[in-house]
Steps between C-alpha positions, in 0.01 A plus 500: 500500500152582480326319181508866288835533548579099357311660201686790408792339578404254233406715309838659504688141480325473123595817387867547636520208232460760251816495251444869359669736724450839575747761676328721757730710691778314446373158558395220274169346546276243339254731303171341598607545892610803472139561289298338808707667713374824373155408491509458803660828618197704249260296642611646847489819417171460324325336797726438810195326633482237223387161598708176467326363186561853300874474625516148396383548142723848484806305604423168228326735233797396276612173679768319281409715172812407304389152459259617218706759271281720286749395198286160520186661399450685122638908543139639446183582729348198459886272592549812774148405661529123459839553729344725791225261507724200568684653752238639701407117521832364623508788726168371599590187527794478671373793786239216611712203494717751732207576706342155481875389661448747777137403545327854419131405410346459194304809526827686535718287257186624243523841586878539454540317242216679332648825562759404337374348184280835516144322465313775674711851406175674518308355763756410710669784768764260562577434121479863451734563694729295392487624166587829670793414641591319208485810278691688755761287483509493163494848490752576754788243387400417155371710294752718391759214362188322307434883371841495365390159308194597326293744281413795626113446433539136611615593840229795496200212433710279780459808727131574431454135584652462811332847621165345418540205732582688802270665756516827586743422827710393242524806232563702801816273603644480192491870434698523824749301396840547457562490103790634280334820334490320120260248681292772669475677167410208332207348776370895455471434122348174531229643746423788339274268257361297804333820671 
């Protein structure tokens, strides 16, 4: 087993601990591997040439996520952004000590786990890209069911949001993908104030 391999399968050892299920097709899976597991298949499609490090930090982006639950934080922005920021640290955190087991180097161990915690979304291709997929995903498996729990102006702001952190490879994905016709209509309505 090469070294990247003894990674993801890591990886995937962490999150199969996941006690929230989800059914796809039949089949109940942890939710967070079932999440990395589509990260990774967006991140395929979005670059089938992807390096190792960028499929690392897909695959752990949300590494063992259920150990901080948002209810733990106050339900505003400021409790909301407190969370995210935690978790991007333990997802940090626990892809180098991962990494560090597997003896990546430090340079590497950085970069992923910088990707991840997204210090350099601007600067950084590999960050960017990450986001992309990220919002794909999102997009593609998610959207429509946290639609269905929200204002209709929140989720239009939450739109407007995620299309301003995505390149332009990324717009032009997601308005290939595969969404219900409600979600189309409503991603059109949330762009039409972004152009």
């Amino acid at each position: 087993m090469t070294r990247y391999s003894a990674v993801i399968t890591a990886i995937d050892s962490i999150n199969k601990q996941d006690p929230r299920i989800e059914v796809l097709d039949g089949e109940s899976l942890p939710k967070e591997y079932l999440y990395s597991l589509r990260m990774s298949q967006m991140l395929e499609a979005y670059d089938d040439g992807a390096n190792e490090l960028l499929k690392i930090a897909a695959r752990g982006q949300h590494i063992k996520r259920w150990a901080i639950p948002r209810e733990d934080y106050p339900m505003d922005r400021k409790g909301y952004l407190a969370w995210r920021t935690q978790l991007k640290l333990m997802h940090g955190s626990l892809l180098r000590d991962i990494m560090q087991k597997y003896n990546y180097e430090s340079k590497d161990i950085d970069s992923v786990a910088d990707m991840v915690i997204k210090k350099k979304l601007k600067t950084d291709k590999a960050t960017s890209k990450l986001e992309d997929v990220a919002c794909l995903v999102f997009l593609q498996y998610y959207f429509e069911d946290f639609a269905a729990q929200h204002p209709h102006d929140k989720i239009l702001d939450i739109l407007r949001k995620t299309w301003g952190k995505m390149s332009a490879k990324g717009k032009e994905m997601a308005l290939k993908l595969d969404l219900s016709d409600n979600s189309k209509e409503t991603i059109s309505e949330a762009l039409v104030e972004t152009n």
